[in-house]
C-alpha positions in Angstrom: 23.1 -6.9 9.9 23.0 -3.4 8.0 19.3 -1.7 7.7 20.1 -2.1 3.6 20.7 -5.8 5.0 17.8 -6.3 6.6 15.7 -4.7 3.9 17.1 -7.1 0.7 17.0 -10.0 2.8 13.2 -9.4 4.5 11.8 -8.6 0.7 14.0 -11.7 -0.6 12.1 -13.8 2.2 8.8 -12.4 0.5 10.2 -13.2 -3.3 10.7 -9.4 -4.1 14.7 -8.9 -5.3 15.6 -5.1 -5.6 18.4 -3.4 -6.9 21.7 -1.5 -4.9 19.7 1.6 -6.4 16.4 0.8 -4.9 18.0 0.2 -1.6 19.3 3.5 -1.5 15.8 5.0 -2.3 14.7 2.9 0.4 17.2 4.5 2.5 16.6 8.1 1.5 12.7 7.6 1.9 13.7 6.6 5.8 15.4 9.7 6.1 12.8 11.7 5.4 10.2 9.6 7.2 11.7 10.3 10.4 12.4 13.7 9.8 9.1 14.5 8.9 7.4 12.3 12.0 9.2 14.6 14.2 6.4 17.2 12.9 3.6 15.1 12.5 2.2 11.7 13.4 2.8 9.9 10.1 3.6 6.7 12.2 3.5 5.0 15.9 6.8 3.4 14.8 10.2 5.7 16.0 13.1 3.1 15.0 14.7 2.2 11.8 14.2 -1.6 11.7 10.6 -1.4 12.9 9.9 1.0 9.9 11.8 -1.1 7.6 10.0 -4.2 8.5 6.9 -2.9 9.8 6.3 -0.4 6.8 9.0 -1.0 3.7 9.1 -4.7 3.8 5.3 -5.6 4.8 4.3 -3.4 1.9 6.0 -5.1 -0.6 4.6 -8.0 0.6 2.1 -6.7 -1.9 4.4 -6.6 -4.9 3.4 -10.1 -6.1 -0.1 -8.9 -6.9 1.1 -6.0 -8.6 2.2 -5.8 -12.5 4.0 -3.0 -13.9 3.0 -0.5 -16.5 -0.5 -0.1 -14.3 -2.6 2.1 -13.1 -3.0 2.1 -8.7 -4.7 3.9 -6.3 -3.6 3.8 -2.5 -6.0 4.6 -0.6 -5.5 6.1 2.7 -1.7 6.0 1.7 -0.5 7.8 5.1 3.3 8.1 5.2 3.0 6.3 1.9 2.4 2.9 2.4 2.0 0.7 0.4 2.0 2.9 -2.7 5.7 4.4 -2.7 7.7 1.2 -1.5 5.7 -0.5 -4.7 6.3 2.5 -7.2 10.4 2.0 -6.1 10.5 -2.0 -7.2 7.5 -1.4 -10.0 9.3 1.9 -11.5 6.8 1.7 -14.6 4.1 1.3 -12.2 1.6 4.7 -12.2 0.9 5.8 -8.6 -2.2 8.0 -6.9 -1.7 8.8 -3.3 -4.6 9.5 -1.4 -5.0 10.6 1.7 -7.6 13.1 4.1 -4.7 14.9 6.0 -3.1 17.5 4.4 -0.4 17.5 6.5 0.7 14.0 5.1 0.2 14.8 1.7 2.6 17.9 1.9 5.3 14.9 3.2 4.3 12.4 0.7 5.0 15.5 -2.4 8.3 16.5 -0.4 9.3 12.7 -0.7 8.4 11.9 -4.1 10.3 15.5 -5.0 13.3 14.0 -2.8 13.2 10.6 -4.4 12.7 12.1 -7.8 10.0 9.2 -8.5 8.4 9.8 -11.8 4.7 8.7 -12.4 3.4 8.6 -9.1 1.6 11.8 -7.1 -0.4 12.8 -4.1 -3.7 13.9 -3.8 -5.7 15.5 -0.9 -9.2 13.9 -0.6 -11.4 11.5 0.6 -12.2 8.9 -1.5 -16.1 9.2 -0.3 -16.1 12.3 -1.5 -18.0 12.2 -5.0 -16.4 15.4 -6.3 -13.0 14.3 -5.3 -11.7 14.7 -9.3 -10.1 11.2 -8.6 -11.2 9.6 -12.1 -13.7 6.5 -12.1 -13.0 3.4 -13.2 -9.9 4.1 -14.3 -7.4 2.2 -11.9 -6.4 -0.9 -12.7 -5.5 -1.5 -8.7 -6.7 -0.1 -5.7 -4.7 -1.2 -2.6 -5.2 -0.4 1.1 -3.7 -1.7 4.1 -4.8 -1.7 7.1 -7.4 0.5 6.4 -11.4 0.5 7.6 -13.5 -2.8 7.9 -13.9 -5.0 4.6 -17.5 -3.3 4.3 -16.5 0.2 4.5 -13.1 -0.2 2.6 -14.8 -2.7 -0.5 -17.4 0.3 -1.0 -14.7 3.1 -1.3 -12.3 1.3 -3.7 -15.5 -0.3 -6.0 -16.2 3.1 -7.8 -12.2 3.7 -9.1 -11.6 0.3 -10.6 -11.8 -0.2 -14.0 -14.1 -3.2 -15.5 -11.0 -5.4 -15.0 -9.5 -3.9 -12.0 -9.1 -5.6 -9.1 -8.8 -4.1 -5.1 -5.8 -5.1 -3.0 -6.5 -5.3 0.7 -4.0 -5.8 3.0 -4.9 -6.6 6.8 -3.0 -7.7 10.0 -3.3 -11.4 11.8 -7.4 -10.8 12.1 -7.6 -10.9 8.3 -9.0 -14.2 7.9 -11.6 -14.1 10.6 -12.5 -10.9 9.3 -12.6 -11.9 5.8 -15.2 -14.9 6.7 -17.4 -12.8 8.6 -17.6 -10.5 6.0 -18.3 -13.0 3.4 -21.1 -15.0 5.3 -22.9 -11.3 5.4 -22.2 -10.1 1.4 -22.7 -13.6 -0.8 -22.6 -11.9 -4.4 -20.7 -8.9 -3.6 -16.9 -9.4 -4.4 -15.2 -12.9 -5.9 -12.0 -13.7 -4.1 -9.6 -14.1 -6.7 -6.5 -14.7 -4.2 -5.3 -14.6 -1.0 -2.0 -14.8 1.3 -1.5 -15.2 4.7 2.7 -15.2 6.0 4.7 -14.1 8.8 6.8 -10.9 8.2 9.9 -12.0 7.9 12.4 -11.1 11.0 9.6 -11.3 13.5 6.3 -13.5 14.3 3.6 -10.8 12.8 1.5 -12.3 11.1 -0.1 -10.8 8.2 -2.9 -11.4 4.9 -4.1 -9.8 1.6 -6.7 -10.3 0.0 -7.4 -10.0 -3.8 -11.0 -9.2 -4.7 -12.6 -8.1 -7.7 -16.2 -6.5 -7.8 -19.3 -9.0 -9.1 -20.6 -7.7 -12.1 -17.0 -6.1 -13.4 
């Protein structure tokens, strides 16, 4: 099986169809990836099919949640994941990368220059920080995955949503557990409006996401 294989059959497993085009993005995006991880640590993961599944295909496992023509925030976006993958099957979405390390963020603008992705930039912050110029309440989606505890990570994405926004967290084979505890603790504080819990397809990882929107919004 071809990488370009592996990549429309893993996201067809997931319901997500993409294009000979998008493929090819797909493809150029791993180019760069591993170029660029030669310099700095953008990922733990070395080989082609473990980026594809462990990176392209589990963050469009997030697409179903998604709608085009809206506004997201990734949060902690790293080598760009979820928020690129995403932008390349929801071209009309509107993308903000985040991220604390500058050194990712000059890879993420190199990428989206190389991909020639319109709609979608990176921006050098932390979302904690109150004079980040990341606009409130604007974003119609703010996604992370893998990032921070559900306390820590509900708090930072809160503040950017707007009144119908919604925050998309996406967490490993814990999720579940995790998601209980946290809900035992915080009765009032977020309503679940959805969640999934699948197997990456191509290997036994499990995986969840969690849909939550803010009480009071």
């Amino acid at each position: 099986m071809t990488l370009k294989d592996l990549l429309i059959q893993g996201t067809k497993e997931l319901g997500v169809s993409i294009s000979n085009s998008q493929s090819d993005l797909f493809m150029s995006y791993l180019k760069n990836l591993k170029i660029w991880n030669d310099r700095i640590n953008l990922t733990a993961i070395k080989d082609d099919r473990g980026i594809i599944l462990n990176h392209f295909i589990d963050s469009l496992s997030a697409a179903a949640f998604v709608e085009d023509r809206k506004k997201l925030l990734d949060l902690g976006s790293g080598g760009g994941f979820p928020g690129i993958p995403l932008k390349i099957v929801r071209p009309e979405l509107d993308v903000t990368l985040l991220d604390s390390v500058n050194k990712k963020v000059s890879f993420l603008n190199d990428t989206l220059r190389k991909l020639q992705l319109k709609n979608i930039h990176a921006i050098w912050a932390r979302a904690e920080d109150v004079n980040n110029k990341i606009q409130r309440n604007y974003y119609d989606y703010v996604i992370t995955r893998a990032v921070g505890c559900f306390d820590e990570i509900i708090n930072l994405c809160s503040p950017y949503l707007t009144e119908d926004g919604v925050m998309i967290l996406m967490r490993g084979k814990l999720g579940i557990s995790e998601w209980n505890e946290y809900e035992k603790r915080n009765l009032g504080v977020v309503k679940l409006l959805g969640s999934k819990e699948f197997e990456l397809p191509f290997s036994d990882q499990k995986r969840s996401i969690f849909v939550l929107k803010p009480i009071g919004q």
